[in-house]
Residue, then its C-alpha position, 0 to 999 in steps of 0.5 A: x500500500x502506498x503511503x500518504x505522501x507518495x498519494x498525496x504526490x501522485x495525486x499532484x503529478x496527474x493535476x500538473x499532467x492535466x493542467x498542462x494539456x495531457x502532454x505524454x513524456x514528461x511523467x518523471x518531469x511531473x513527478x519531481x515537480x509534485x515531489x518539489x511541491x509537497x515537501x514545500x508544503x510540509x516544510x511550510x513557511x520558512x521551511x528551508x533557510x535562505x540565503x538574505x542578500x541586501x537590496x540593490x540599491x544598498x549594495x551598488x552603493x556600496x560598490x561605487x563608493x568602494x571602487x577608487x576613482x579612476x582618471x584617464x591618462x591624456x595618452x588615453x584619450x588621445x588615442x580614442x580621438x586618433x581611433x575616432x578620427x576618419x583619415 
């Protein structure tokens, strides 16, 4: 007799196997998806740790403000504008 869970993911994978048309060959790839899905429920919320990062907006500011500004050589530019120049 099957347990609970493996019913419960049964049951799961058929509904995802509908929903997507009855599309024939991707039964392992419902299978895993219906697995994903119930052990996430069972987790329920904050189940697995995750990873926090800080907002972006923070962190590019952090970036730029770390990162020593550069000056350009007047070598440099000359060479952009001798590049640029048509002969």
């Amino acid at each position: 007799m099957r347990s609970d869970r493996e019913e419960r993911i049964k049951q799961r994978a058929y509904a995802i196997w509908q929903s997507e048309g009855h599309r024939h060959g991707r039964h392992e790839d419902h299978w895993h998806r219906a697995e994903r899905e119930i052990a996430a429920e069972e987790a329920g919320p904050g189940g697995a740790p995750r990873r926090t990062s800080r907002p972006r907006k923070a962190a590019a500011e952090q970036s730029v403000a770390a990162t020593p500004a550069r000056s350009r050589s007047a070598s440099s530019e000359t060479a952009v504008v001798a590049a640029a120049t048509p002969q």
